[in-house]
Backbone as CSV, one residue per row, in Angstrom:
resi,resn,N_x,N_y,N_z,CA_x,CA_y,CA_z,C_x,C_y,C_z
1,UNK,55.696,-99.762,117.136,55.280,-101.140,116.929,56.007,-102.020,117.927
2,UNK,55.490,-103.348,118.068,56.226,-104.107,118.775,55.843,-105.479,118.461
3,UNK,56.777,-106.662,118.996,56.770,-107.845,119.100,56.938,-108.613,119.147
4,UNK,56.773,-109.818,120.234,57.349,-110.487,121.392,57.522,-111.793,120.504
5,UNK,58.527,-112.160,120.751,59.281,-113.610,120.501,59.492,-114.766,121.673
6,UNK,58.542,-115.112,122.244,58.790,-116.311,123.431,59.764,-117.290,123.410
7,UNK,60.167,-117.215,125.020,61.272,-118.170,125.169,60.586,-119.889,125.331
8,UNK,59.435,-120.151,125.303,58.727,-120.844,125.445,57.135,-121.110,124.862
9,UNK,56.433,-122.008,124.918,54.977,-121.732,124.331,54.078,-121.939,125.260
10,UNK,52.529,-122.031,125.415,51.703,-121.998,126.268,51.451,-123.311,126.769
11,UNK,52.298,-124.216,125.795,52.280,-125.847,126.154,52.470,-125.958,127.652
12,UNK,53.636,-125.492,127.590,54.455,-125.261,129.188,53.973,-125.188,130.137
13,UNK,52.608,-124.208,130.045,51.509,-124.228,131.216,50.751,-125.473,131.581
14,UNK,50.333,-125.528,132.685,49.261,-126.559,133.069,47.617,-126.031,132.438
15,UNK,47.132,-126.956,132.189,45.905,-126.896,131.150,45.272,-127.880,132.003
16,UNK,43.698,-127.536,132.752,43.200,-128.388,132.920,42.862,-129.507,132.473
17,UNK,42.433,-130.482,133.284,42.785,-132.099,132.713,41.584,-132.447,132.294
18,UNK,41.614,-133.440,130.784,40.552,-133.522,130.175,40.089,-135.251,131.248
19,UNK,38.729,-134.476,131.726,38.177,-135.654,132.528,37.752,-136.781,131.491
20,UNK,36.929,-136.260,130.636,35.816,-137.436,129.644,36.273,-138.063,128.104
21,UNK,37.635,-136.883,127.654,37.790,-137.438,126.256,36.774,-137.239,125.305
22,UNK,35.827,-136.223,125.665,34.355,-135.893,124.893,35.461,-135.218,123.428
23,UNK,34.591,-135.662,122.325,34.756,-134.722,121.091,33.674,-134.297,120.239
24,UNK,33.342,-133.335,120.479,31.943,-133.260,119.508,32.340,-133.129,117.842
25,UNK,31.401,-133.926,116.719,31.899,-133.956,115.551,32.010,-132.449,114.874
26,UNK,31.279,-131.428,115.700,31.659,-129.602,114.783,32.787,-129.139,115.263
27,UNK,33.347,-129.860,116.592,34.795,-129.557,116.659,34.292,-127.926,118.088
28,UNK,33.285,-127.749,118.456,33.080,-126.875,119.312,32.864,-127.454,120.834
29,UNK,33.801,-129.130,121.383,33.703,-129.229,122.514,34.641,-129.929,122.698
30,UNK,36.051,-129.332,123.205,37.634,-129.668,123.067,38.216,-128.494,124.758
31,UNK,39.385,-130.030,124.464,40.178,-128.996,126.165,40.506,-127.550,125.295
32,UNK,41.060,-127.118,126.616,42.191,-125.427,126.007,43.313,-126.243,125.183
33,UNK,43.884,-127.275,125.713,45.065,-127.133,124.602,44.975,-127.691,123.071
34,UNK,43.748,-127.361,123.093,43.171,-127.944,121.444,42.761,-126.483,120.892
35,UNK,42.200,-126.155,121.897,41.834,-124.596,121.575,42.795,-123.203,121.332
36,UNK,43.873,-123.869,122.156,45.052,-122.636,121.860,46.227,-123.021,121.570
37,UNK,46.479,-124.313,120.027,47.459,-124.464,120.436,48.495,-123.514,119.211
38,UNK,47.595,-122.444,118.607,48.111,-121.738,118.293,48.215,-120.183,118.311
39,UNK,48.352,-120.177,119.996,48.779,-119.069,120.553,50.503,-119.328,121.286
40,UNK,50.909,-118.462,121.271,52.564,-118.764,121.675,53.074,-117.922,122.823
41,UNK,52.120,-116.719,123.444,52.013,-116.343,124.401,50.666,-116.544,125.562
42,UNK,50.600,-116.495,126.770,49.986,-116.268,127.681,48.795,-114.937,127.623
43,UNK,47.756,-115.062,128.118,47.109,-113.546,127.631,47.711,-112.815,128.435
44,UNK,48.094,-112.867,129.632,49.014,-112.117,130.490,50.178,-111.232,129.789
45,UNK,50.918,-111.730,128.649,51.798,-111.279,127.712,51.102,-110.360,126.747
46,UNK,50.574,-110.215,126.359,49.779,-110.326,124.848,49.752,-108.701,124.946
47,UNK,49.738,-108.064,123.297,49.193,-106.486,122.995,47.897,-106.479,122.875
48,UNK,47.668,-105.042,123.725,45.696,-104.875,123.718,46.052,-103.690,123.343
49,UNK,45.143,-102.970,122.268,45.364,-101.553,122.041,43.884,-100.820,122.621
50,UNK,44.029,-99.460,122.343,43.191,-98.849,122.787,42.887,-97.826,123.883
51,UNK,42.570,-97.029,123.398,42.651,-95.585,124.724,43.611,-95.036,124.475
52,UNK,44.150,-94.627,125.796,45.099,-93.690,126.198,46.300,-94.344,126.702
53,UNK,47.428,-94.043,126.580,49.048,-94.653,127.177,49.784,-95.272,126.336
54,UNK,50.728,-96.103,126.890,51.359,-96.960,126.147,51.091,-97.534,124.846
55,UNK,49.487,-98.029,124.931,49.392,-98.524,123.766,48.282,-97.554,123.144
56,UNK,48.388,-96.642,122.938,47.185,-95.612,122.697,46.428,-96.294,121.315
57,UNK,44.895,-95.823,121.152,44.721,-95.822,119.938,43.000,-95.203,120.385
58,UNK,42.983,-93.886,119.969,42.195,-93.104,120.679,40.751,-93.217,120.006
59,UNK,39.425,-93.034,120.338,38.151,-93.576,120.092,37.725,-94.827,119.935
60,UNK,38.632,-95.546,120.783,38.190,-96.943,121.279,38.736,-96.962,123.177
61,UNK,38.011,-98.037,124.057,38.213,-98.452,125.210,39.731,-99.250,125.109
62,UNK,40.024,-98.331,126.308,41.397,-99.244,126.656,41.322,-100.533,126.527
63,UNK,42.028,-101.420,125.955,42.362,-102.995,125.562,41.270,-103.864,125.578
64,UNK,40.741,-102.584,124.405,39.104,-103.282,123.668,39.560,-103.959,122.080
65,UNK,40.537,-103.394,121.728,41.230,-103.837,120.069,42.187,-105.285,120.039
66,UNK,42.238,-105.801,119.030,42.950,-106.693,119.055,42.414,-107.951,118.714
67,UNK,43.146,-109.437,118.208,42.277,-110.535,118.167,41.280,-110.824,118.935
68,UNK,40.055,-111.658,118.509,39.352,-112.092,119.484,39.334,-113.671,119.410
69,UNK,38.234,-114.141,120.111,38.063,-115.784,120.199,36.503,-115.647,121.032
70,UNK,35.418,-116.587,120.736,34.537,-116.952,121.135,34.943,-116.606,122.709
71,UNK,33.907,-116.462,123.988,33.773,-116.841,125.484,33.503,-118.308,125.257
72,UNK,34.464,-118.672,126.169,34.156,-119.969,126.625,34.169,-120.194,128.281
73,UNK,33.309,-121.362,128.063,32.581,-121.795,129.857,33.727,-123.197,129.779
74,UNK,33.596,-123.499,130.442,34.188,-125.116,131.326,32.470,-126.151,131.322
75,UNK,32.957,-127.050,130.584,31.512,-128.013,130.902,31.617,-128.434,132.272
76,UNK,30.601,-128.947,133.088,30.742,-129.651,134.467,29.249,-130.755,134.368
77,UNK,30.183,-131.097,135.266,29.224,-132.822,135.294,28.234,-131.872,136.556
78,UNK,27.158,-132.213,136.329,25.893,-132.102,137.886,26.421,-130.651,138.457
79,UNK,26.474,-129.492,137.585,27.014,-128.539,137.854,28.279,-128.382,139.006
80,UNK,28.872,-129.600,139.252,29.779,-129.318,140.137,31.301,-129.930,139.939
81,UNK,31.381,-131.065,138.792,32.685,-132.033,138.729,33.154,-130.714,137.453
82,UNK,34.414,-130.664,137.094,34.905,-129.863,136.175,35.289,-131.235,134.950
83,UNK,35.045,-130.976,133.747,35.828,-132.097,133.061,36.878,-131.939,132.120
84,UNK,37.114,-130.229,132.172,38.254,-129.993,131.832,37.948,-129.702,130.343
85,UNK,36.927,-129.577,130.005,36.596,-129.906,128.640,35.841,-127.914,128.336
86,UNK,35.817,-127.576,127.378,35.468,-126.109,127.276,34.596,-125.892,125.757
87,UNK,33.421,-125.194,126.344,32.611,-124.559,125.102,32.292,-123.333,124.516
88,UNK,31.967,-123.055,123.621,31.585,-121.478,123.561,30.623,-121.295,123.912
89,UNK,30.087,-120.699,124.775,28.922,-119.927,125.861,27.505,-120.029,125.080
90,UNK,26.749,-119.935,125.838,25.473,-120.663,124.484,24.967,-121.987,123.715
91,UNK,26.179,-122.530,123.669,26.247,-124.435,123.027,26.196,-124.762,124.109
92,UNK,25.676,-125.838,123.594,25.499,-126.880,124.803,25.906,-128.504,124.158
93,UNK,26.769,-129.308,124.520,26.493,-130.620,123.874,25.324,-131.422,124.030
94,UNK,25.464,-132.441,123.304,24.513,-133.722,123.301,25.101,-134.749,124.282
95,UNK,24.080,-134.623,125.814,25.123,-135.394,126.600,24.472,-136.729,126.439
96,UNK,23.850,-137.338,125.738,23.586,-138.556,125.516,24.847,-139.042,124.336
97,UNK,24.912,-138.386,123.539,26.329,-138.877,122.811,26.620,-137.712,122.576
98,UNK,27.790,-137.368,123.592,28.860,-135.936,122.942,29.396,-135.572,121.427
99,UNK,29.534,-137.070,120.698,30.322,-136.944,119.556,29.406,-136.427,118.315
100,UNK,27.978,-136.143,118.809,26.958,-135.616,117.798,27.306,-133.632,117.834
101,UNK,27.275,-133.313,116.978,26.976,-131.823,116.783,26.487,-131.137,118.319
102,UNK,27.217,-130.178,118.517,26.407,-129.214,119.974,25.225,-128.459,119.648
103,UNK,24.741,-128.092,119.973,23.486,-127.109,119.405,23.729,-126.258,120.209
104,UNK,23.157,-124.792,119.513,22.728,-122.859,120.412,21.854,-123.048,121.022
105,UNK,21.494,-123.039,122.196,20.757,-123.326,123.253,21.034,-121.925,124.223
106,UNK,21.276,-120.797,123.405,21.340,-119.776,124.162,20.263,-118.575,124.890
107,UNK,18.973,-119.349,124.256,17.777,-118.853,125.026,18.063,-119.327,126.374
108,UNK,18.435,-120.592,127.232,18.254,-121.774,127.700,19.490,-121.092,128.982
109,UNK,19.184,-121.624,129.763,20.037,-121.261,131.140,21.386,-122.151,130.649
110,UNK,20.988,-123.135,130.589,22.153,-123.994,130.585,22.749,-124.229,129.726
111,UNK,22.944,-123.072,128.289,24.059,-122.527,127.511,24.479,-121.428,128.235
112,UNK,24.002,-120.837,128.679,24.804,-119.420,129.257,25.329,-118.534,128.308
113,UNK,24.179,-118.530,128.007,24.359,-117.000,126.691,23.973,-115.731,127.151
114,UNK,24.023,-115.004,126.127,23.434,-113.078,126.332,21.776,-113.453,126.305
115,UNK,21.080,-114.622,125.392,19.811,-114.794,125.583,19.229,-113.959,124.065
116,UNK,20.430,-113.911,123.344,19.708,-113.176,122.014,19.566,-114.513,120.864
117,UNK,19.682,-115.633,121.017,19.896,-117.016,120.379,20.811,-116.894,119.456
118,UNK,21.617,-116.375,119.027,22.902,-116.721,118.239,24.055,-117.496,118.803
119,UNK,24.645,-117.873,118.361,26.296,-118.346,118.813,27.269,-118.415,118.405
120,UNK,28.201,-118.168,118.385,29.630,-117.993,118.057,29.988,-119.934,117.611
121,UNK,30.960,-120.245,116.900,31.936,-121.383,117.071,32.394,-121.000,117.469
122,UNK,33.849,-122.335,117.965,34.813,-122.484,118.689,36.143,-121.783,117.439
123,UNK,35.795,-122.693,116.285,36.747,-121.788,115.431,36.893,-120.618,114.856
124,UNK,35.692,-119.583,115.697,35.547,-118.549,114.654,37.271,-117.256,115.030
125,UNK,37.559,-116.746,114.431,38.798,-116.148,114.613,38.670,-114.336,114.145
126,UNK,38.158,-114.650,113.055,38.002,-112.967,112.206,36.439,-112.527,112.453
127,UNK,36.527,-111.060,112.441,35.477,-110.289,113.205,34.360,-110.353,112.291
128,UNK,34.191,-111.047,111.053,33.062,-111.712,109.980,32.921,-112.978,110.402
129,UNK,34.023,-114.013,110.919,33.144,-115.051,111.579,31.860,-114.898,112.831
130,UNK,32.319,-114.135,113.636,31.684,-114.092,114.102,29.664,-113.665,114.353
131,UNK,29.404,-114.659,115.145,27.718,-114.416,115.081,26.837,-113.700,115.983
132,UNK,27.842,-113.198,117.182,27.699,-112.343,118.202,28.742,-112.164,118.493
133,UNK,28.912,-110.619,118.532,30.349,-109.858,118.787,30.094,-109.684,120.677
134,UNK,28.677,-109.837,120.640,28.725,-109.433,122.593,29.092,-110.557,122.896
135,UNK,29.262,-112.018,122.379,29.652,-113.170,123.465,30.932,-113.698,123.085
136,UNK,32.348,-112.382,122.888,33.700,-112.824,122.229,34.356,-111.870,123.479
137,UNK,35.889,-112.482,123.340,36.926,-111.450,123.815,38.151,-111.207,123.329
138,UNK,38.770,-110.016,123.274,39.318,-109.643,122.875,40.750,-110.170,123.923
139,UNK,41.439,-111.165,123.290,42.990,-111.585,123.884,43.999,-111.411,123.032
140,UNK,44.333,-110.191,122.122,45.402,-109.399,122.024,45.857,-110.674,120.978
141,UNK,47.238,-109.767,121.140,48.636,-110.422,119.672,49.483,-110.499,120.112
142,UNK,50.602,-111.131,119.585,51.975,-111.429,120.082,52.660,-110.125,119.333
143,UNK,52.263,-109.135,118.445,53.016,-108.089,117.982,51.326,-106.773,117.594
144,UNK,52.210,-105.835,117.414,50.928,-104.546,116.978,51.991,-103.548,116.541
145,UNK,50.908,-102.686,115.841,51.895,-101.481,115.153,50.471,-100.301,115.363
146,UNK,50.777,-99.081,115.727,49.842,-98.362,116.061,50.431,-96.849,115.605
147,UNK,50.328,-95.794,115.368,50.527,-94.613,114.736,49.407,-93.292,114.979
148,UNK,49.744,-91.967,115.308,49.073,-90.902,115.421,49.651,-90.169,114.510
149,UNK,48.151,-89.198,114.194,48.709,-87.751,113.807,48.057,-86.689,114.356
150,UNK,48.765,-85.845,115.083,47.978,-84.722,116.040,48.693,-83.234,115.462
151,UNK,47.444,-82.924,115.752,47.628,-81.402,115.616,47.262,-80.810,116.929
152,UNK,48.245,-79.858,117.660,47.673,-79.249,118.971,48.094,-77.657,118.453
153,UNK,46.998,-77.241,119.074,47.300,-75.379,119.032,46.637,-74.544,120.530
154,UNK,47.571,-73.580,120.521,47.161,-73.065,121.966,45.960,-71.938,122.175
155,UNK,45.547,-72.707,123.148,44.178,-71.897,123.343,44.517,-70.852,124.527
156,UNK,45.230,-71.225,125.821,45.666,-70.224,126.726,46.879,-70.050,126.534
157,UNK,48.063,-69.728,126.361,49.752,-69.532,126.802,49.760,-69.755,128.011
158,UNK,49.039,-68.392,128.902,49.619,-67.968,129.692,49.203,-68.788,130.818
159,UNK,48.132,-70.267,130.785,47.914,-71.329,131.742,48.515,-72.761,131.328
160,UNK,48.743,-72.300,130.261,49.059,-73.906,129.221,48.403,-74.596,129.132
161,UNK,47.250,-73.799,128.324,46.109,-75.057,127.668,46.231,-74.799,126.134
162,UNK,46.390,-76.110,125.993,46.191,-76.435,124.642,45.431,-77.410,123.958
163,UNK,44.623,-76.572,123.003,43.791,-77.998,121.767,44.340,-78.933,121.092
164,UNK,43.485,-79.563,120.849,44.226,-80.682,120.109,43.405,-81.710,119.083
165,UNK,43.733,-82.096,117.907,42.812,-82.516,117.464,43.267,-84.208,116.828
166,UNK,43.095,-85.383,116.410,44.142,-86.368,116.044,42.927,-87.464,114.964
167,UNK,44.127,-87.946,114.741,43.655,-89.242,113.808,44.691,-90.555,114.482
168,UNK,44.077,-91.657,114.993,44.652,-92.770,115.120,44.582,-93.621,113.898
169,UNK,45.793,-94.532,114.380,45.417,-96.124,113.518,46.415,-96.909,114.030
170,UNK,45.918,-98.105,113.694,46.540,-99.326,114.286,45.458,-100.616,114.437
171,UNK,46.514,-101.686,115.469,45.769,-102.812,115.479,46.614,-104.121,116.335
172,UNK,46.370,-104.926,116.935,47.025,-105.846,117.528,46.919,-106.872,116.523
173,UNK,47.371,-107.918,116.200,47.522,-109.108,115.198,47.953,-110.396,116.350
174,UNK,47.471,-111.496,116.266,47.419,-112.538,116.931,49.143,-113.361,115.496
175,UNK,49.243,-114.800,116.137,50.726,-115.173,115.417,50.145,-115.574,114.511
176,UNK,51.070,-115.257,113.269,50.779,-115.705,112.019,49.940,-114.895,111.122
177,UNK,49.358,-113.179,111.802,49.149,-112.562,111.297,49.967,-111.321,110.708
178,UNK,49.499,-110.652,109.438,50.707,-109.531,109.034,50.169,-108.397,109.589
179,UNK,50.862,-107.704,110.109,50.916,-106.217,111.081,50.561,-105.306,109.993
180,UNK,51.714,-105.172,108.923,51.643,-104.371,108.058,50.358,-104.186,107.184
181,UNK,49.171,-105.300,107.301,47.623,-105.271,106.367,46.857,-104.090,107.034
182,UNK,47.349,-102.804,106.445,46.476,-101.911,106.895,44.439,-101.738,106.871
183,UNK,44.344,-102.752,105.745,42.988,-103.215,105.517,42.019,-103.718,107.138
184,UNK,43.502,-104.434,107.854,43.136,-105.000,109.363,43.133,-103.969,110.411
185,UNK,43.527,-102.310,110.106,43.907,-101.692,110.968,42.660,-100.873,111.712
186,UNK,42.905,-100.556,112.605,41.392,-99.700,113.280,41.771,-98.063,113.481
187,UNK,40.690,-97.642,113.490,40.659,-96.307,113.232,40.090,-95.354,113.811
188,UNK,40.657,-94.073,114.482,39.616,-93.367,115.423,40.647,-92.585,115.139
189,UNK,39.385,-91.057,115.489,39.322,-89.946,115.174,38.879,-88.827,116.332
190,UNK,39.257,-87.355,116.615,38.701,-86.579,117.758,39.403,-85.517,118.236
191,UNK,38.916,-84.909,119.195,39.774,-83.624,119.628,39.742,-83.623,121.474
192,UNK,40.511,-83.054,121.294,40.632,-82.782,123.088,41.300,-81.469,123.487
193,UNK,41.262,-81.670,124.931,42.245,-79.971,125.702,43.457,-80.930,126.201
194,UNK,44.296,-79.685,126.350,45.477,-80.172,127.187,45.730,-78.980,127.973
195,UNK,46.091,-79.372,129.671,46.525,-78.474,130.098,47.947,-78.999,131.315
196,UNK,48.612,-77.937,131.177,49.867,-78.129,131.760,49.820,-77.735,133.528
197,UNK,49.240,-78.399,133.732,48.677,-77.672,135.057,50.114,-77.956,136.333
198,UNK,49.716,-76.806,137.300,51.050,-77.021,138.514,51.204,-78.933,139.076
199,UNK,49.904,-79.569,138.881,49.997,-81.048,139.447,50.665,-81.311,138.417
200,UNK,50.912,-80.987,137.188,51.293,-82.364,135.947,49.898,-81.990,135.061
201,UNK,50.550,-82.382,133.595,49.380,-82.163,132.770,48.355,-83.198,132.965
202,UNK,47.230,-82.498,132.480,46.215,-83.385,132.594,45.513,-82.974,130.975
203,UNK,44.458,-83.961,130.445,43.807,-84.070,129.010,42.539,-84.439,129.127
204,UNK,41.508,-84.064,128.683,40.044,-84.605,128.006,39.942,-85.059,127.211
205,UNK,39.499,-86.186,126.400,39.954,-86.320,124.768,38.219,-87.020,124.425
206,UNK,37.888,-86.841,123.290,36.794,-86.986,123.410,36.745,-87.918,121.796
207,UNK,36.921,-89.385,121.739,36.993,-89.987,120.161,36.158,-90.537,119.634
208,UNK,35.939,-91.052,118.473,35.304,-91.485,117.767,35.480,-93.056,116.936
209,UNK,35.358,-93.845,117.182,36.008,-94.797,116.093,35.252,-94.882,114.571
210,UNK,35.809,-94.859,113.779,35.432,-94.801,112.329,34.888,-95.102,111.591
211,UNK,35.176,-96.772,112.130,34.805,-98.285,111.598,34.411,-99.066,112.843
212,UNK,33.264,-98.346,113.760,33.135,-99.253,115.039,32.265,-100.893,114.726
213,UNK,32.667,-101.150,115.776,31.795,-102.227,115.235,30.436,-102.763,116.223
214,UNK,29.696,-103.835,115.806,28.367,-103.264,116.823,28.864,-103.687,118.127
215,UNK,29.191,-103.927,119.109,29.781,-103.621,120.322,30.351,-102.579,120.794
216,UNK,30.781,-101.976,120.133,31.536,-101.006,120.509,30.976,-99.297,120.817
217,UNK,31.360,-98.883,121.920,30.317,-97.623,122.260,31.490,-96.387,121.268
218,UNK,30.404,-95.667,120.946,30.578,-94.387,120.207,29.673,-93.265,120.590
219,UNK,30.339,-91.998,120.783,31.857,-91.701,121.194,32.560,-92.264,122.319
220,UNK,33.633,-92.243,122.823,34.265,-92.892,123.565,34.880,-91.155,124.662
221,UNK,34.721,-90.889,125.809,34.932,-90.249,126.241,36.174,-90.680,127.692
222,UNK,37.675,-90.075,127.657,38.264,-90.478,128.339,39.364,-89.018,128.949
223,UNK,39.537,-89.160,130.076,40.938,-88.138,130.365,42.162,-88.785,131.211
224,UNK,43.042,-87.664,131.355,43.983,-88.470,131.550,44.725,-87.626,132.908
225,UNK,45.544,-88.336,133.811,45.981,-87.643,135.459,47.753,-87.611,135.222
226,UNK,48.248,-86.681,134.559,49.780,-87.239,134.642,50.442,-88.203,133.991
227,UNK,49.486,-88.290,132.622,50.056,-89.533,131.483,49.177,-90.861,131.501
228,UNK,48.595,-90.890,133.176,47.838,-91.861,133.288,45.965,-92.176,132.391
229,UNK,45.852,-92.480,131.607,44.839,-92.597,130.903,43.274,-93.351,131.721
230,UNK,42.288,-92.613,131.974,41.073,-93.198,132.687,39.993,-93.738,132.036
């Protein structure tokens, strides 16, 4: 497990500058520092689980796990002034009066959606808020706790290959969430080879996630060069 305690918060950073002072009344057309002001790390910092390595958590994509948050665009004046102001992908405001409700306008070029007409809010946080899992991203936690159980048995000795079969779990948690809610934890399952080869071992691993969710591809097929996970 792990997790980071900042010497500082994301305040600290420069946040583009709000040109217009726009507020829409659903609360889905606000700068970043309205939008994050309760994150306490940088995504640059942050735990992503998934895959193979460091942060393993096998039958999911490398630093596919973890909190998410709506995609958001940058509004711009005449597609070219920035106003510093940010939406979730798909909305669009009311530019005759901003302070009215945004509407899903994600058929529409100028939401910039997937084009399936749903939309996410700005506040949605948990993977039931959400109204399209394809137009979110996954920006990690300030802590995670992750756990295996493997069974390997040898298939060659005398080349050093060995099977292997495992159960993951785990999960990244954003601040203010509990690590320990195994209810929140994700889950994948699978088998692979291992071989000890003259370069350095190398692995196939071939997983499953348990509880995928609709984004997420199943099975998940990955190997690995010397610890390094692909």
């Amino acid at each position: 497990m792990g997790y980071t305690l900042p010497l500082n918060s994301v305040s600290d950073y420069d946040f583009p500058t709000d040109m217009l002072g726009w507020r829409a009344d659903d609360g889905n057309l606000r700068p970043l520092e309205e939008i994050d002001d309760d994150i306490k790390l940088p995504l640059s910092e942050r735990y992503f689980l998934g895959g193979l390595g460091e942060y393993q958590l096998r039958g999911f994509k490398a630093r596919s796990v973890g909190p998410r948050r709506p995609i958001l665009r940058e509004l711009f004046i005449n597609f070219t002034q920035p106003t510093g102001l940010f939406i979730p992908v798909g909305r669009v405001p009311n530019l005759f009066n901003p302070t009215l409700p945004t509407q899903c306008s994600d058929l529409s070029v100028g939401g910039g959606g997937n084009g399936n007409g749903v939309c996410n809010d700005i506040s949605d946080k948990d993977i039931d808020d959400f109204e399209d899992l394809d137009e979110t991203d996954v920006i990690g936690g300030n802590k995670f706790i992750s756990t295996s159980l493997e069974y390997r048995f040898p298939i060659s000795e005398a080349i050093g290959l060995q099977g292997l079969v495992f159960f993951d779990m785990g999960n990244a948690f954003a601040e203010g969430e509990n690590l320990f809610d195994v209810g929140e934890w994700r889950y994948g399952a699978g088998a692979g080879v291992q071989w000890f080869s003259p370069f350095g071992p190398l692995a196939v691993i071939l997983g499953f996630p348990l509880d995928p969710l609709e984004d997420e591809d199943s099975p998940v097929f990955e190997f690995s060069v010397g610890g390094q996970g692909f």
